[in-house]
N, C-alpha and C positions, 0 to 999 in steps of 0.2 A: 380244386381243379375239376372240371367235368367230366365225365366219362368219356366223350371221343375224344378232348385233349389228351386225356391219362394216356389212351390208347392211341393215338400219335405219339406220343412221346418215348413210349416202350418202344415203339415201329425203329424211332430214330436211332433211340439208345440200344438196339439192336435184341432186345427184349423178345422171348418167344408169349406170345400170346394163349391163356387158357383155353385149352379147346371147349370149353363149357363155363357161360356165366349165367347164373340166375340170380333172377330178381325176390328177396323173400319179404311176400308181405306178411305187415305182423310185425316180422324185425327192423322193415325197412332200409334193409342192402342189398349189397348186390355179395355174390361171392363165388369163387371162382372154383369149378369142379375137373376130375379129369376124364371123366366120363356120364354116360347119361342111356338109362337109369344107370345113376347113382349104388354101385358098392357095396358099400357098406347100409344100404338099406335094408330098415328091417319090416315087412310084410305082417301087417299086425288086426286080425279080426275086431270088430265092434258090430257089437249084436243087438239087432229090435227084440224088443219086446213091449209090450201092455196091457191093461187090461180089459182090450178090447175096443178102448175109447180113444183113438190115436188122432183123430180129427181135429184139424186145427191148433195153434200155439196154444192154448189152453186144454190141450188134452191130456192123456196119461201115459204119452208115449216116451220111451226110456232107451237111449241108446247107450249100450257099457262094454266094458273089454272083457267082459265074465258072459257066458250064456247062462240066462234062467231058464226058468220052468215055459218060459214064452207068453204062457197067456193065449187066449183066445184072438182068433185074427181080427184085425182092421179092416172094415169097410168104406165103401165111399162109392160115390157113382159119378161118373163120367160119360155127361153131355155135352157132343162136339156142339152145340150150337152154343153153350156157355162156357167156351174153354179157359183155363187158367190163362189170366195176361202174361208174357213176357216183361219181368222187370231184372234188368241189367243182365249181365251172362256174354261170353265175347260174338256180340252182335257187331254186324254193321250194314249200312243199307236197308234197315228196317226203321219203323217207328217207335225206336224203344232207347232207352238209355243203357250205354254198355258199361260193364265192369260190376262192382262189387255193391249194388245197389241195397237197398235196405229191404226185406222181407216180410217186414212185419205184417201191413197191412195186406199181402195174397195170400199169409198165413192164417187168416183169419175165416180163410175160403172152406167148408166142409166137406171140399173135394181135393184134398191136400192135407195129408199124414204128416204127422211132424214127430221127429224121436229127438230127444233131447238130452246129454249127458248131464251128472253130474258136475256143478264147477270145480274147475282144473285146479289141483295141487300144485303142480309144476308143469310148465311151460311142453308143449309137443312139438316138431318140426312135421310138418306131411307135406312131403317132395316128391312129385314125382306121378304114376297114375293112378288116382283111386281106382277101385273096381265094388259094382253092388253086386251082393249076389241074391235075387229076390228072389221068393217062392208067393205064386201068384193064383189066383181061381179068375174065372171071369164067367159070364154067361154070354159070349160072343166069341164067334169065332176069328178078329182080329181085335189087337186095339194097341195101343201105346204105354209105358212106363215112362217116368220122366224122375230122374234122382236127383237131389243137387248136395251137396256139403256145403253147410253156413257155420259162420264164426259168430256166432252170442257174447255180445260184450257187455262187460256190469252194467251200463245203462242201458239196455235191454236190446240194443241194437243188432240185427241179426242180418250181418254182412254174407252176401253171395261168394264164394270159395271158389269152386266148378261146379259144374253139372254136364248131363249126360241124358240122350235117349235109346230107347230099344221099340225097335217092332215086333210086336209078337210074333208073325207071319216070318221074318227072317231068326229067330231066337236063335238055330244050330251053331249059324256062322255069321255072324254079321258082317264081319268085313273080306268074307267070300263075295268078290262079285259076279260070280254063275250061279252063286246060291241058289237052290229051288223055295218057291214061299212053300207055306206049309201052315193049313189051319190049324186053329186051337181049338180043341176038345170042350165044349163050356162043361164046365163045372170041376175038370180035372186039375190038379195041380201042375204046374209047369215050375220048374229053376229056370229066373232069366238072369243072365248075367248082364248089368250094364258100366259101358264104359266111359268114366269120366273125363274130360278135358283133365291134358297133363296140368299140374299147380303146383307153387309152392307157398306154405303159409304158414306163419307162428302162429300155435294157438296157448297164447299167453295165461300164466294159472291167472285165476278169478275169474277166464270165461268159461262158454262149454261149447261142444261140438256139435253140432245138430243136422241130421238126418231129413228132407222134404220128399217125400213120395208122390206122386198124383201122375196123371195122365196127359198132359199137356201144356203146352208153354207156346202161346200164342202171340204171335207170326212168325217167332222165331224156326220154330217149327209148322211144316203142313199139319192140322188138327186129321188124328185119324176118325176116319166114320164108321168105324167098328162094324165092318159087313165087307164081304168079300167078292172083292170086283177088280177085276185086270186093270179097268181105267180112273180108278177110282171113286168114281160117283159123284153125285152133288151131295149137297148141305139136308136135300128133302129124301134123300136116301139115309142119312145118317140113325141109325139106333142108338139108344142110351144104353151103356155098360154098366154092369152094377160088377166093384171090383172088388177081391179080399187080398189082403197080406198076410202070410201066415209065420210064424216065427214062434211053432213049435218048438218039442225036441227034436220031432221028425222033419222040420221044415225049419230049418235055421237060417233065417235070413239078414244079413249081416253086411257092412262094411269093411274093403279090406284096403286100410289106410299104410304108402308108402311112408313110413315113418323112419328120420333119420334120427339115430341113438346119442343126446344131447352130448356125451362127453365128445362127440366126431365134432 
């Protein structure tokens, strides 16, 4: 039976209705909760780290539930005038395909950090809203962060989860809207916090969980022109950003994934 049948059916048979159903991919159901955020969630760090070569799906970047030593930061430079394409992500009304699209080939982009766990022992649930917490350098005094969470399947497929963006220029409060902007310092360290689209997704053992950092996701997002200007500017105003991720001991920057505890 299909889901609006089911759910006419409960209507008739006098059936109270879950005040929360999601959808979990990965598992492939739907299931029915009684609240949202979820409970019984458990709020679970995963931390970058590298050695320093985080560029691209071939790099040495390490995303794990343990902090190390960190390693030296990640670099990468960001030019609005060649920004990362938008591939899948819940678009619509743009020219791009939505949902859970494959990653691989913008992964291949040198302006785009990739952290990468370990394959999975046992099965994960993450429900709910991730959040990043990045510790950032820049030599400009605005520019963009762009996060996304991917699912790495044994045949190397690297499905789009959520993602999220942050402007620097709002970092306090973003979803203040009197906010004051406020530049960035170059060369200083900033904590940005960014926030994910809400998701839920099984990340099944033999895959792994992977981490995409970079600066922009184009049309999805306006490309920021990393200069500071009330109206924005054009394209010929735009400066190239040279960025670092840092993920020290002093600069932990980290994933904090809403994971629900398999025996729930």
């Amino acid at each position: 039976m299909g889901l609006a049948a089911r759910y006419f059916s409960a209507l008739d048979e006098g059936e109270e209705a879950a005040p929360v159903k999601i959808w979990i991919m990965g598992a492939n159901r739907w299931r029915d909760e009684q609240e949202w955020p979820i409970a019984r969630t458990v709020v679970t760090p995963w931390y970058l780290s590298s050695g320093g070569q985080a560029n691209t799906s071939e790099g040495d970047g390490v995303l794990s539930p343990q902090q190390g030593s960190g390693g030296p930061p990640d670099a990468f430079v960001y030019d609005p005038a060649n920004p990362v394409p938008t591939r899948g992500g819940a678009v619509f009304g743009v020219s791009c395909v939505p949902g859970g699209s494959d990653q691989n080939l913008i992964e291949k982009r040198d302006d785009i950090l990739v952290y990468t766990s370990d394959i999975l022992e046992e099965e994960i649930e993450v429900t709910g809203t991730p959040f990043v917490e990045l510790w950032v350098k820049t030599d400009v005094v605005d520019t963009d962060f762009v996060a996304r969470l991917v699912d790495v399947h044994p045949d190397g497929t690297a499905r789009l989860i959520t993602d999220g963006i942050i402007r620097a220029r709002y970092r306090d409060d973003p979803d203040d809207l009197t906010r004051q902007a406020e530049p960035l310092e170059p060369g200083k360290p900033y904590l940005l916090r960014i926030e994910l689209l809400p998701t839920s997704n099984l990340f099944k053992a033999g895959h792994q969980l992977q981490l995409d950092v970079t600066s922009s996701c184009f049309p999805r997002w306006a490309r920021n022109l990393n200069i500071w200007d009330e109206w924005g500017g054009t394209l010929a105003d735009a400066k190239v950003a040279h960025q670092q991720v840092l993920h020290d001991e002093a600069h932990p920057s980290r994933i904090l994934l809403p994971i629900i505890p398999a025996a729930s």
